[in-house]
N, C-alpha and C positions, 0 to 999 in steps of 0.2 A: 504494500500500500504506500502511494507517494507521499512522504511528507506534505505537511502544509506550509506554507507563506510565513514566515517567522518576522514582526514586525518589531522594534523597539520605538518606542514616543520617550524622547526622553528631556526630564525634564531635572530639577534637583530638591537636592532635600529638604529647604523652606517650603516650598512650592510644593512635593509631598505631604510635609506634615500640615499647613494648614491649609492645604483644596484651593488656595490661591488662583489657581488657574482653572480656570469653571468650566472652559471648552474641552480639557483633558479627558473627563470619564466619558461623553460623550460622542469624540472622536475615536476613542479606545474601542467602543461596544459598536461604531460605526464598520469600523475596520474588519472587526469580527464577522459582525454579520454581513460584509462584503468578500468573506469565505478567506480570513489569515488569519491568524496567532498575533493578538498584540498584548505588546508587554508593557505596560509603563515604567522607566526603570533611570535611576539618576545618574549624573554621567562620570561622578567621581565615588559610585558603589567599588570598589575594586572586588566586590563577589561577581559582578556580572563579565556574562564571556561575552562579549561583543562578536568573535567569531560564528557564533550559534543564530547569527540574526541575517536574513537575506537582505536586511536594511534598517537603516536606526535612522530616524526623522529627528534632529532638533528640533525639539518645544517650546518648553519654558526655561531653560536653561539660565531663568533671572539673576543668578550669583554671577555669571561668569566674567561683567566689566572689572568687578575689584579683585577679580583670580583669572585675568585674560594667560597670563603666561601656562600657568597648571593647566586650564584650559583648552589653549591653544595646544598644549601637548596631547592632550585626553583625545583634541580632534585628529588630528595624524597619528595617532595608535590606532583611534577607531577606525579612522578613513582608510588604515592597512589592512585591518582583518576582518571588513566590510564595507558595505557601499553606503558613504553616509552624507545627506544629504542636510545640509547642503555641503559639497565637494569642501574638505579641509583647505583648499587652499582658494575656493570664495569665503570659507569661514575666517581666514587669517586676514584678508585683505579688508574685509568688512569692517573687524572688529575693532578696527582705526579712523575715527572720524576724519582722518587726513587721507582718504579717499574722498572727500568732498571737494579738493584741490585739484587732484585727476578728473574727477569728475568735468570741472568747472575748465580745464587749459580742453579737457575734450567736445569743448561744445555746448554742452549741457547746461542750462540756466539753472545755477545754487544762487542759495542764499548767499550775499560776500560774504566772507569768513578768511580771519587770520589766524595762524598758531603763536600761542608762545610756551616755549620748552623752559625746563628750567633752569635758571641762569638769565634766560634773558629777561631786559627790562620791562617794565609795566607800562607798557604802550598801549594806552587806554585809550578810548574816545572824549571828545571834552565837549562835545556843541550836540548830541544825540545821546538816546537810551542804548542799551548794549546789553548783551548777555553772553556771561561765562559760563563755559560747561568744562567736563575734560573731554579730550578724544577717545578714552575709552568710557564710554558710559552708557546705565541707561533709567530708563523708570524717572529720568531727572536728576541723576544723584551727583547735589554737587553740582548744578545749574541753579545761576540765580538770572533776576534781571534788575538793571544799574541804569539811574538816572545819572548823569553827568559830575552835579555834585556830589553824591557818595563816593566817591574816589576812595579813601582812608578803608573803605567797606571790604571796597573790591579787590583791595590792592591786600587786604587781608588773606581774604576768598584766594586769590590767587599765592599767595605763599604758604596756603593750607597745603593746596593741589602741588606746586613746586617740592613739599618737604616731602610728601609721597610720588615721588616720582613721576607724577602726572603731566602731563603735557596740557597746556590749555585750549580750547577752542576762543575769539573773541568774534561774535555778530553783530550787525545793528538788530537793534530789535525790531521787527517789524510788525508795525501797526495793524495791519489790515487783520493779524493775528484776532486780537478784541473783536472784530467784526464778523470777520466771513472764518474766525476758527482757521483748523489744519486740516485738510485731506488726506487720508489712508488709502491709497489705492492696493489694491490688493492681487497678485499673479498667483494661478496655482497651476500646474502640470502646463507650464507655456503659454497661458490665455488668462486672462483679466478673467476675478471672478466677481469680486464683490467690492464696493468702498464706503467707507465712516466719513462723520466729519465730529470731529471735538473739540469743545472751547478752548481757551487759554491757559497752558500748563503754567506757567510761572506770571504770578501774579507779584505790583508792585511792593516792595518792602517784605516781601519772605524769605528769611535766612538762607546761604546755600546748600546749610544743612540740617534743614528742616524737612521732616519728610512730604510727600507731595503727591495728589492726586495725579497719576500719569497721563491719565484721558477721562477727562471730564466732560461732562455733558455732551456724551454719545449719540449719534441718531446717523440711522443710516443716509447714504450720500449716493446722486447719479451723475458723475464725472463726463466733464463737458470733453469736447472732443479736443480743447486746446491743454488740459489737466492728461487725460491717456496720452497724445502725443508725447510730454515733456516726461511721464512714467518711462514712454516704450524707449526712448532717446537714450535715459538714464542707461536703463535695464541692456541697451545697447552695446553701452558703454563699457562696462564689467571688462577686466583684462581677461583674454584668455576669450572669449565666447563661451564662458561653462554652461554646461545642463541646468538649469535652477530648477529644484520643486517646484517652491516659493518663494515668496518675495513680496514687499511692501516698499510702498514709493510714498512717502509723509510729502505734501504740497504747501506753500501757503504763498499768497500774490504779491509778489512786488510792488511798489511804490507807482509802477508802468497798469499796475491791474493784473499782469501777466504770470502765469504761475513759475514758482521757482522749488526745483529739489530742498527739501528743511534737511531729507535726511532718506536713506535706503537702506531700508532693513534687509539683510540676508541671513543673519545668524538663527535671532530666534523670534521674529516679531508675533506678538498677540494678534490673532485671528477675528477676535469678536462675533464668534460664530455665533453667540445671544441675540445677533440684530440679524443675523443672514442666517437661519435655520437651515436653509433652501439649499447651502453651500454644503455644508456637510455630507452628504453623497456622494458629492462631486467629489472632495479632499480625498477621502477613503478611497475613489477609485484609481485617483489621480498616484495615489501613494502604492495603492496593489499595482498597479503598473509599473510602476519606478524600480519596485522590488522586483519583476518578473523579468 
């Protein structure tokens, strides 16, 4: 009798212990009754054989900005002794907000955006709002946003990030945020499945390290043809042309009205399968095929 389809969803062990992530048991029981074996399993369990999986999907893998290095090892162990998607080396490139630079010399409309590494000076904005994050990050952690005169603030915020090794990201902050929110456009098995839109993650005078609503006032979203274009651009763009499952393309408009890349999730972005029930199906087959 032929084995069955052996799937791994992997996510970690916050995210296990308290059900954090709400789309997991019913993508799990999706999978299932789309005729494979799915396991939900975290990605630094060291009892799990990752060889025993015909594919291990990143999930919610929420820990891994402040354990990118551990991390980034766990995905090139995985990606050797199975097929894990997404490919370890679009997980490594990802996992570096300074892929928003490549992105931007390739064409692609980002948000502006500068780094500063540590060492270097506090080249801040003086005449506009800005926002610090790190390059490696997510959920917000560690992103604030700075009105001009808090200077003494930021310049803090940023020798937090400097003393851990952090690299900075610095944006303007972009208004139209308050108004028309973010865009989540969302890819699964090569084809646009579903998109969010949600309010204002970083609201003014909240510490950087204060924790934070990630996606706030969710509601599902139907992406204009000039929003998919500047996605499929991005998604273009990836070195390397790799396979992707999945994939998120975070939007929000420029000062021009015109949409601009915030941000392109490949690692582990949130689904929001709550607001697209409809997709669920779809992911499950999209994921039994990846494995076959």
């Amino acid at each position: 009798m032929a084995r069955s389809t052996r799937i791994a969803l992997v996510t970690c062990r916050e995210v296990q212990e308290t059900g954090y992530d709400r789309d997991l048991p019913g993508l799990a029981d999706a999978v299932r009754q789309a005729g494979a074996e799915a396991v939900i399993a975290c990605w630094d369990d060291p009892e799990v054989e990752w060889d025993r999986f015909d594919l291990a999907v990143i999930r919610s893998t929420w820990d891994y900005s402040w354990r990118a290095a551990e991390f980034l090892a766990w995905a090139e162990r995985c990606g050797a002794a199975t097929t894990l998607a997404n490919p370890p080396e679009v997980v490594r490139w990802n996992a570096d907000k300074r892929y928003l630079g490549e992105l931007g010399a390739a064409g692609v409309p980002v948000v502006d955006t500068r780094y500063l590494a540590p060492g270097d000076p506090a080249d801040l904005p003086e005449e506009q709002e800005y926002v610090i994050k790190p390059t490696s990050g997510a959920g917000a952690r560690y992103a604030a946003r700075y009105a001009p005169g808090e200077r003494e603030t930021a310049v803090r915020h940023l020798a937090r990030m400097h003393a851990e090794g952090l690299t900075a990201i610095v944006q303007p902050y972009v208004r139209s945020i308050d108004t028309a929110g973010e865009r989540a456009l969302q890819f699964f098995g090569g084809r646009f499945l579903h998109a969010i839109r949600k309010g204002a993650v970083l609201e003014a005078g909240t510490p950087y390290d204060a924790d934070k609503v990630p996606h706030p006032r969710l509601r599902p979203w139907e992406p204009t043809a000039a929003e998919l274009a500047v996605a499929e651009r991005a998604l273009d763009a990836v070195p390397g042309d790799p396979e992707l499952l999945y994939a998120r393309v975070d939007l929000v408009d420029g000062d021009d009205g015109a949409p601009r890349v915030m941000e392109l999730e490949l690692v582990e972005p949130n689904l929001f399968l709550s607001l697209h029930t409809d997709s669920v199906p779809v992911i499950a087959e999209a994921i039994l095929k990846a494995a076959r």
